[in-house]
C-alpha positions as CSV (number, residue, x, y, z in Angstrom):
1,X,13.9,-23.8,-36.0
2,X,13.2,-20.0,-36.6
3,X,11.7,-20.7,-39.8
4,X,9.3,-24.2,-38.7
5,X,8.5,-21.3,-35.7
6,X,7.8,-18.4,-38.3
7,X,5.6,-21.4,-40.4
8,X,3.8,-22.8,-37.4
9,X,3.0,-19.0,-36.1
10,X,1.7,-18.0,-39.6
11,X,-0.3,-20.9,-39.7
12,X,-2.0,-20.7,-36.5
13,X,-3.1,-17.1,-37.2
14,X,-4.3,-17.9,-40.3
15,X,-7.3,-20.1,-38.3
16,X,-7.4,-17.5,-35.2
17,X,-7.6,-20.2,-32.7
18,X,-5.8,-20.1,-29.3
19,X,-2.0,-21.4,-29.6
20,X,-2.7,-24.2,-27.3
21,X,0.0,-27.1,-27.1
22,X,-2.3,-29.0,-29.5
23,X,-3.1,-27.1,-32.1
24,X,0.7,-26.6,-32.4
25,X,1.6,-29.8,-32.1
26,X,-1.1,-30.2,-35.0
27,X,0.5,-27.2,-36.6
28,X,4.2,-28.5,-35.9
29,X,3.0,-31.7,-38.1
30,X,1.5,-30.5,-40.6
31,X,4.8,-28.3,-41.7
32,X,6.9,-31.4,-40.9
33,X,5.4,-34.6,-41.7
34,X,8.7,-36.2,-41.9
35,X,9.0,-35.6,-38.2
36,X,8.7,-38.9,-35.6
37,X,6.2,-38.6,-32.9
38,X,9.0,-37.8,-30.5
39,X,10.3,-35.1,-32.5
40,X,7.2,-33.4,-32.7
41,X,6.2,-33.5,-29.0
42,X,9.7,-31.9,-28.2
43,X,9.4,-29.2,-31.1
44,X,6.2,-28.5,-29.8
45,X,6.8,-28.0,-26.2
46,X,9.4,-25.5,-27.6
47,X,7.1,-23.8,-29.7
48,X,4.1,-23.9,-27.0
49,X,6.6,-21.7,-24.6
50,X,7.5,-19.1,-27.5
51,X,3.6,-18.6,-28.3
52,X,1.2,-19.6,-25.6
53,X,3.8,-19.4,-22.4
54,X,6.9,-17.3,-21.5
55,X,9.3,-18.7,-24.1
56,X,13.1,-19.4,-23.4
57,X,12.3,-18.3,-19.6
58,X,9.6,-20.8,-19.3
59,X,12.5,-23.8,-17.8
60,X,13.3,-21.0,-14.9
61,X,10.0,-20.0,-14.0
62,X,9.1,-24.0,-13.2
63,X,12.8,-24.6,-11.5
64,X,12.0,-25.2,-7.2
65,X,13.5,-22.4,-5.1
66,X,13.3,-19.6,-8.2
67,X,11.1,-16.3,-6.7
68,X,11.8,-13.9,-9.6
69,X,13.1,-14.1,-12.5
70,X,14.7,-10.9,-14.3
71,X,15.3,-9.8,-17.9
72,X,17.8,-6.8,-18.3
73,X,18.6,-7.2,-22.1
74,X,18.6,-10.8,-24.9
75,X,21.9,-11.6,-23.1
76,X,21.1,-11.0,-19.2
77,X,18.8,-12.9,-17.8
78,X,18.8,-13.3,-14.2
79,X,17.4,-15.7,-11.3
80,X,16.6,-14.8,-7.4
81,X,16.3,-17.5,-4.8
82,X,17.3,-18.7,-1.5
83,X,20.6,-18.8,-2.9
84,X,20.7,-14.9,-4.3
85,X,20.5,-13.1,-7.8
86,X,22.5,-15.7,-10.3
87,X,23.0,-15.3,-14.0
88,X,20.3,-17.6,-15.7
89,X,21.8,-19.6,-19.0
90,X,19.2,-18.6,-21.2
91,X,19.4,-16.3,-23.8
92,X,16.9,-14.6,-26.4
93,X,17.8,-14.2,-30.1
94,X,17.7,-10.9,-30.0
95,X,15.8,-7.7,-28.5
96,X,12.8,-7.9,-30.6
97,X,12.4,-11.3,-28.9
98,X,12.5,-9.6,-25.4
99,X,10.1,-7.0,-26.5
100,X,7.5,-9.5,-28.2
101,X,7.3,-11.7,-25.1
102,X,6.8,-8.7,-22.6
103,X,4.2,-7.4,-25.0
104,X,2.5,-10.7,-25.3
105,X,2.7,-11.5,-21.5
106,X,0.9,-8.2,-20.9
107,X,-1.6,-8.9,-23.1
108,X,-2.4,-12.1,-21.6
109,X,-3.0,-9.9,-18.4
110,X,-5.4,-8.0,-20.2
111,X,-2.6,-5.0,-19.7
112,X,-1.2,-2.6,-22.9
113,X,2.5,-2.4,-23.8
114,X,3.5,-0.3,-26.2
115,X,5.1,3.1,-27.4
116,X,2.3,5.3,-26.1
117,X,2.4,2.7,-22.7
118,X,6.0,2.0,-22.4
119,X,5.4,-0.1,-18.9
120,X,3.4,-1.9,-17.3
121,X,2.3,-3.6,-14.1
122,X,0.3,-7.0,-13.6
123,X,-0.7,-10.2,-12.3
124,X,-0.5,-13.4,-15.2
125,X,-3.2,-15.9,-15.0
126,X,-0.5,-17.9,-13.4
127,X,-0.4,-16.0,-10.6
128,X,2.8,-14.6,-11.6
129,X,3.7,-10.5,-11.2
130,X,4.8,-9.3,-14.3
131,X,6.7,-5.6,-14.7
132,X,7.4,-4.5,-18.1
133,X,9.7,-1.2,-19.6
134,X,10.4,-0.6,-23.1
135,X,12.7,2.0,-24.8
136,X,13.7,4.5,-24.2
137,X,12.3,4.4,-20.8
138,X,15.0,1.6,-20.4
139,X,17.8,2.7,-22.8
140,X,19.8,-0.3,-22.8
141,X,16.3,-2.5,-24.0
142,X,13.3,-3.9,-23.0
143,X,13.1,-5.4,-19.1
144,X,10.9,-7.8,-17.5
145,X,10.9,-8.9,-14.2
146,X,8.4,-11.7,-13.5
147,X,7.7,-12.7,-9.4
148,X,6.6,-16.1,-9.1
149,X,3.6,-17.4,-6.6
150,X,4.5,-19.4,-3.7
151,X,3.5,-22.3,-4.1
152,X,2.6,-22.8,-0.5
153,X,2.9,-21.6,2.8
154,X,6.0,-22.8,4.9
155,X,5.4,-23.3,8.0
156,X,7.3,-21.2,11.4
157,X,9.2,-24.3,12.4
158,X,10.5,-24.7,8.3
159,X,11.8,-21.2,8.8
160,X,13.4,-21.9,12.2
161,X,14.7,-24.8,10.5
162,X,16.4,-22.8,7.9
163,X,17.5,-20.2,10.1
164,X,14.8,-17.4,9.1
165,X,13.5,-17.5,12.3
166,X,15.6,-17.6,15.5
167,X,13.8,-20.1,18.2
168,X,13.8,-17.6,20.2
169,X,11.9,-15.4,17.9
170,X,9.7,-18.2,17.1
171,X,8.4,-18.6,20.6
172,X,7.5,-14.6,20.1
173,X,5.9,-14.3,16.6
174,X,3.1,-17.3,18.2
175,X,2.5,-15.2,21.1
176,X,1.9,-12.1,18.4
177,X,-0.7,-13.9,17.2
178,X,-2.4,-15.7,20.2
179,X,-2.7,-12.2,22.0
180,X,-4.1,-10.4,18.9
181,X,-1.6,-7.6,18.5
182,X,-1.2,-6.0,15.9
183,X,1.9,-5.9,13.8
184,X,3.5,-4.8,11.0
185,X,6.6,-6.8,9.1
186,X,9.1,-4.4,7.7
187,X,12.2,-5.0,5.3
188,X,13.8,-4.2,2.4
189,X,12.6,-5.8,-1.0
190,X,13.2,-9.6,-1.4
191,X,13.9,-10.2,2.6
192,X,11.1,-12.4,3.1
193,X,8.4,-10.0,4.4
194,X,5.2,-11.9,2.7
195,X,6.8,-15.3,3.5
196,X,7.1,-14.8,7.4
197,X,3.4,-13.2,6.9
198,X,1.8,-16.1,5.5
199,X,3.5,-18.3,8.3
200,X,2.2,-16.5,11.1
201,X,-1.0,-16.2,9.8
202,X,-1.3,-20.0,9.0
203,X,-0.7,-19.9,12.9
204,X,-3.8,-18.4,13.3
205,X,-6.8,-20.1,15.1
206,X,-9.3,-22.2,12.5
207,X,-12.2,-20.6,13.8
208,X,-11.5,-17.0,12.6
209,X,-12.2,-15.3,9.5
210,X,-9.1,-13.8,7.9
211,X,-9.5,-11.0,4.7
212,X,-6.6,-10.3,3.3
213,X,-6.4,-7.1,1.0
214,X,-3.5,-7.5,-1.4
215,X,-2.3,-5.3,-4.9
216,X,-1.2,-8.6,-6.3
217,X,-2.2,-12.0,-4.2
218,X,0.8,-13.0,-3.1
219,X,-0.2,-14.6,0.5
220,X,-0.9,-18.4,0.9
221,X,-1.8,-18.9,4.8
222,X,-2.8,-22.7,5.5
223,X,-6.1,-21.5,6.6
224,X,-9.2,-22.8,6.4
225,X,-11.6,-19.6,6.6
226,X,-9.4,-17.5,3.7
227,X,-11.5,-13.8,1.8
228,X,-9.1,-12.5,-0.6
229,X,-9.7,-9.0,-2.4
230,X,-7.4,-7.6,-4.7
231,X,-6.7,-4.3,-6.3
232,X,-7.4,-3.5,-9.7
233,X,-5.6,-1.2,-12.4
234,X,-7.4,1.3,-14.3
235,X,-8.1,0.4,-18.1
236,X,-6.7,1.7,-21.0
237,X,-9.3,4.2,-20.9
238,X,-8.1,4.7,-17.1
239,X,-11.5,3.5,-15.6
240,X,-12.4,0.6,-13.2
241,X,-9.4,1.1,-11.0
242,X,-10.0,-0.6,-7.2
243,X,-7.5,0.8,-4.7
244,X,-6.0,-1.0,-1.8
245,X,-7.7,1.9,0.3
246,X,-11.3,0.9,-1.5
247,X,-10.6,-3.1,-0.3
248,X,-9.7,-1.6,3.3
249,X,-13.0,0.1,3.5
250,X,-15.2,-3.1,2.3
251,X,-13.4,-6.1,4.4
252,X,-14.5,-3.5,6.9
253,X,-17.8,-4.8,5.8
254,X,-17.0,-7.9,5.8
255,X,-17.2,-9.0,9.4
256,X,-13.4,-9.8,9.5
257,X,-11.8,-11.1,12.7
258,X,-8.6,-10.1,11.1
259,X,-7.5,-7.8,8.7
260,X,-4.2,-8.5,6.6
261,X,-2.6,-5.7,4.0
262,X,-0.4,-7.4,2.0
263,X,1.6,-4.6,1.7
264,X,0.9,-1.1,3.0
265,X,2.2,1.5,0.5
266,X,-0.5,4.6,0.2
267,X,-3.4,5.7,1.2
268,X,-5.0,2.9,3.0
269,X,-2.8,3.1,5.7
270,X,-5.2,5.7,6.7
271,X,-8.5,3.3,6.7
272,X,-5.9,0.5,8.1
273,X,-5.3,2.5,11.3
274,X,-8.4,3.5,11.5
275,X,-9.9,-0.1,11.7
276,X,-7.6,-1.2,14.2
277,X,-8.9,1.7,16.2
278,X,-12.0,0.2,16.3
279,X,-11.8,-3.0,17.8
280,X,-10.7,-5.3,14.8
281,X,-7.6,-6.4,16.9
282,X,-5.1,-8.8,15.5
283,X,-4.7,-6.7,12.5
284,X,-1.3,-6.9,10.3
285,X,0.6,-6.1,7.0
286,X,4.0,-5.8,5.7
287,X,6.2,-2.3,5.2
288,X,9.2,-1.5,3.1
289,X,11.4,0.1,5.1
290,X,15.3,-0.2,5.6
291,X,14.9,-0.2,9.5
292,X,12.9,-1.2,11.8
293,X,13.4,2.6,13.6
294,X,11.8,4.3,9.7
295,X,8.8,2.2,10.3
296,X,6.9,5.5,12.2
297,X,8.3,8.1,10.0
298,X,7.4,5.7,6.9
299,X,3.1,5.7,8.1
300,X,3.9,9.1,9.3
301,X,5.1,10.3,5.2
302,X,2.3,8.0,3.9
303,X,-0.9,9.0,6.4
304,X,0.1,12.8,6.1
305,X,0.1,12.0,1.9
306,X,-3.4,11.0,2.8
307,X,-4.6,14.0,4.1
308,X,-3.8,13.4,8.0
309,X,-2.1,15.8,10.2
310,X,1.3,14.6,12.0
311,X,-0.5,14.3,15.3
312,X,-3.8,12.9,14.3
313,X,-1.3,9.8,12.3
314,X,0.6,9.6,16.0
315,X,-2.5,9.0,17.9
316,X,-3.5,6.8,15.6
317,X,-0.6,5.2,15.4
318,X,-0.1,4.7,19.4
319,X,-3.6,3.4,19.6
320,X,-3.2,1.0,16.4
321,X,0.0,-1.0,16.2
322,X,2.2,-2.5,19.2
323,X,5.0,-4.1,17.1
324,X,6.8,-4.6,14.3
325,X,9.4,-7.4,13.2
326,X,12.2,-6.3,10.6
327,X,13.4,-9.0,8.0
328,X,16.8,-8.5,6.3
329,X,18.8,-10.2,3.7
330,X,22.3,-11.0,3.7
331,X,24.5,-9.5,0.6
332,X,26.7,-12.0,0.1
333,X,24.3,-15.4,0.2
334,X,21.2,-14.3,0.2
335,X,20.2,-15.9,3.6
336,X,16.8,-14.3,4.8
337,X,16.5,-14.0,8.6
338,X,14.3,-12.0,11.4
339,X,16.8,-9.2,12.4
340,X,14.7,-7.4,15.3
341,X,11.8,-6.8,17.0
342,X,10.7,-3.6,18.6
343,X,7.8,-1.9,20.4
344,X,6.0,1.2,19.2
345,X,6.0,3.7,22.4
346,X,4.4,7.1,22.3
347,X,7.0,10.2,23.5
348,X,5.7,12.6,26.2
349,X,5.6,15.3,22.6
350,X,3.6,13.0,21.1
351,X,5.4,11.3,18.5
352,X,5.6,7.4,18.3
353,X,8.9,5.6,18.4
354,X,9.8,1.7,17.4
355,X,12.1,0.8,20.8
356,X,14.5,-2.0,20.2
357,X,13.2,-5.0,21.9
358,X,14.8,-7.7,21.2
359,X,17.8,-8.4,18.3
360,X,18.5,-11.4,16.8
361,X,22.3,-11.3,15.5
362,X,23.2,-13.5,12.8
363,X,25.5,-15.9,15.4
364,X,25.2,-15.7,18.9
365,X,22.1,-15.6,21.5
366,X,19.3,-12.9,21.3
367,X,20.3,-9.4,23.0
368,X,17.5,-7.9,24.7
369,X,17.0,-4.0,24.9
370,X,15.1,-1.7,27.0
371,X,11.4,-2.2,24.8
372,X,11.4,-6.0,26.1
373,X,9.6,-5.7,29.4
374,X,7.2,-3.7,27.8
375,X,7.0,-6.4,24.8
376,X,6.6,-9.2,27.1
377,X,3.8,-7.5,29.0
378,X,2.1,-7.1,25.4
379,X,2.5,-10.5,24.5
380,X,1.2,-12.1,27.6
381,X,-2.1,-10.6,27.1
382,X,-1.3,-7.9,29.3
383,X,-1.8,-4.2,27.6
384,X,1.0,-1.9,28.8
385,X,1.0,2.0,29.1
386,X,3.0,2.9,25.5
387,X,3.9,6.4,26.9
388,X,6.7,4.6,28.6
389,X,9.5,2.9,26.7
């Protein structure tokens, strides 16, 4: 096989056309003519994954259920799922296989890899995210970590079905989004965060405009009136870049009824808070954070990065946001859920606080803290004094 693939290569770059599955079934052929139709389609689909798709991962980025998949080396390939990280059985033939495929992918993305670039961060035509490290930023060889699309929206009753979503909690994320508050969805990485967002915003009326501003489109609301912008990388010349903060300021523009961040990370926070300042209600986004309690020190760390002063973010902050809902993932299986919900309160020095709410253990009813009144208050329509918890 390594030597039809080294012939078939050769000869489609002797003609410089695109390595589409014809041409190499053509060029599969034309090295084998002994081969049966059969033979040929199979080598072919084979060979169309080494040149023109993602090669011996190809199989696992089409399997249901896979999110990422994750290259540490030619012998450790790994899967993420509903079911957690599992060791994929696939392996490369070596690490100059590894490295060609990164390289290639980020080409495709119209992205460099190399010595003088030794990583890189894109979006495939696909859809797909693709993160790239050569040697010796990653000693032990080349990684690739490739997040897939979703291929759609589930809905809030799917996720109460499979446990994401507590009824309980499902009966509060609707009212989030029939009152207009605004929210923020915090968690860890792989806990569900853009999921759950995409569910509540498919929940959202059909007669309002949504623009969501996103680094890499990963959203997919069932939604009828849907503006996506998206944030572009500089060149290799390091022009052309298009922050997250420069979207923020033109769906301003946009006459938006909502705004989404996909995921707030940097400066835009500042232009985020600003807008919901301004009467764009119903604004939301998601957050790393390990807690639902980091979530004001978190804007706090970015808004001051951005040139605010503590107590400008804080009265921002008080003014802008009313809740946010915290995702986390369980170690052992994997199993996504909603953990919390808390209020955001302001402190009589100033300082914004998330108060526990409501918890959602993982068996057992809801516990309700002492941010619920307030919480309910918000999310029958009623707005609520947020210098008292």
């Amino acid at each position: 096989m390594r030597r039809l693939s080294d012939a078939v290569r050769e000869r489609l770059a002797d003609t410089g056309d695109p390595p589409t599955a014809g041409r190499v079934a053509a060029a599969v052929r034309a090295e084998q003519r002994l081969f049966g139709t059969s033979e040929v389609l199979d080598v072919a689909e084979t060979l169309s994954a080494e040149f023109a798709g993602a090669g011996p991962l190809e199989p696992l980025l089409r399997s249901p259920g896979v999110t990422d998949v994750l290259v540490n080396g030619p012998d450790d390939v790994w899967t993420d799922g509903a079911d957690g990280l599992a060791r994929a059985p696939v392996r490369f033939p070596d690490e100059a296989s590894v490295r060609r495929l990164a390289q290639r992918l980020t080409a495709a993305a119209g992205r460099r890899l190399d010595d003088a670039a030794p990583y890189a961060d894109a979006r495939l035509p696909g859809g797909a995210r693709l993160h790239a490290v050569l040697p010796p930023v990653s000693p032990g060889g080349t990684c690739l970590s490739l997040r897939l699309p979703r291929r759609r929206a589930f809905t809030l009753d799917e996720l109460v079905a499979v446990r994401t979503v507590p009824p309980e909690g499902a009966t509060l994320l609707r009212a989030l989004i029939d009152t207009r508050a605004a929210f923020l969805i915090s968690g860890g990485t792989g806990t569900g965060k853009t999921t759950l967002l995409s569910s509540l915003l498919s929940l959202v009326g059909s007669s309002e405009r949504l623009l969501l501003v996103e680094d890499s489109a990963e959203l997919r609301p069932d939604h009828p009136h849907v503006v996506r912008l998206e944030a572009r990388p500089p060149n290799i010349e390091g022009a052309g870049e298009v922050t997250l903060r420069d979207l923020v300021r033109q769906a301003l523009r946009m006459r938006p009824d909502r705004i989404v961040v996909g995921e707030v990370r940097s400066r835009e926070v500042v232009d985020l808070l600003a807008a919901l300042n301004t009467g764009h209600e119903g604004g939301c986004g998601t957050l790393h954070a390990n807690a639902a309690a980091d979530v004001p020190a978190r804007l706090e760390a970015l808004a001051c990065a951005a040139g605010l002063s503590r107590e400008a973010v804080h009265s921002q902050l008080a003014a802008a946001l009313d809740v946010v809902v915290h995702l986390t993932r369980d170690p052992t299986d994997g199993h996504r859920r909603v953990a919390e919900i808390r209020s955001l309160h302001r402190r009589p020095d100033g300082l914004v606080t998330a108060v526990p709410a409501v918890a959602f253990p993982a068996t057992g009813p809801p516990i309700y803290h002492e941010g619920a009144e307030a919480l309910l208050h918000r999310l029958a329509g009623r707005p609520h004094d947020r210098a008292r918890p």
